[in-house]
Phi, psi and omega in degrees: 000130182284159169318309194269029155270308168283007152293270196328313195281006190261332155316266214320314182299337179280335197278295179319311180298299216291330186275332169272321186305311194252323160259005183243293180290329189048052183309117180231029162109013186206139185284342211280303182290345205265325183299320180306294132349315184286291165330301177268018139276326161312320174279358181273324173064041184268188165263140195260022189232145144232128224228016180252123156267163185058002170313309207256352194268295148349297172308312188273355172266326184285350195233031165346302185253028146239157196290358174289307184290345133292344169235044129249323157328291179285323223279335173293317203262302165355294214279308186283341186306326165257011151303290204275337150305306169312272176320345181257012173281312219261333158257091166300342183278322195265053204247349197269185161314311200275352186291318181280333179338297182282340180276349172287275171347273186349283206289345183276335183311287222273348160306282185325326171274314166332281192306325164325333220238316186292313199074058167226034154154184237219158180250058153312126159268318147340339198248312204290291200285356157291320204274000171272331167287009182252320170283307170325324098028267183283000193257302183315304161327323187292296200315303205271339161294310152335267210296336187259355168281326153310328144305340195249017168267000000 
């Protein structure tokens, strides 16, 4: 494997970890909240999921400009944007559309059920169709850096 392969794929694994730490677990610098949280949500037993698209998406577009419903919006999409840059960098086998498509989906699945199964956040179809518009996103990027480094060859 050249150096700058293992460069990339170790970006990527630091992009991965730092995207469970900080958006999936919502890690907030202090273990003392993440255990408390963890703990009083297990004893709340409520329900965390929404299986309706566009229920919670629709609420944040009508209320755009207030900051709860933008930074759920960008905080869903934002976050997944070098995802979708990243893997066909750092996997040339995962490099066509439908290969990062499918490997996003996956992986926003097994977010979603994490939080879900943890109760360290809700199981949203909503947060699945952010978080793709963010990987489709940086995949486009890939697409246009690609094309413009090959123009500039």
């Amino acid at each position: 494997m050249r150096k700058q392969d293992k460069a990339l794929k170790i970006i990527w694994w630091t992009y991965i970890a730092l995207l469970f730490v900080f958006v999936v677990v919502k890690f907030k610098g202090s273990f003392y909240e993440l255990t408390d949280r963890i703990s009083s949500y297990s004893m709340q037993g409520s329900i965390n999921y929404n299986l309706i698209p566009f229920r919670n998406i629709s609420t944040q577009i009508k209320y755009i400009t207030q900051w709860w419903a933008l930074k759920n919006l960008l905080g869903n999409i934002i976050p997944f944007i070098p995802f979708g840059f990243l893997l066909p960098i750092a996997y040339k086998k995962f490099s066509s559309a439908i290969n990062v498509f499918c490997v996003g989906v996956a992986s926003i699945l097994l977010i979603e059920l994490f939080q879900f199964f943890t109760k360290l956040g809700s199981f949203d179809v909503d947060d699945i169709i952010l978080n793709m518009v963010g990987i489709v996103c940086g995949y486009f990027m890939f697409l246009l850096a690609k094309f413009l480094l090959k123009r500039h060859r």
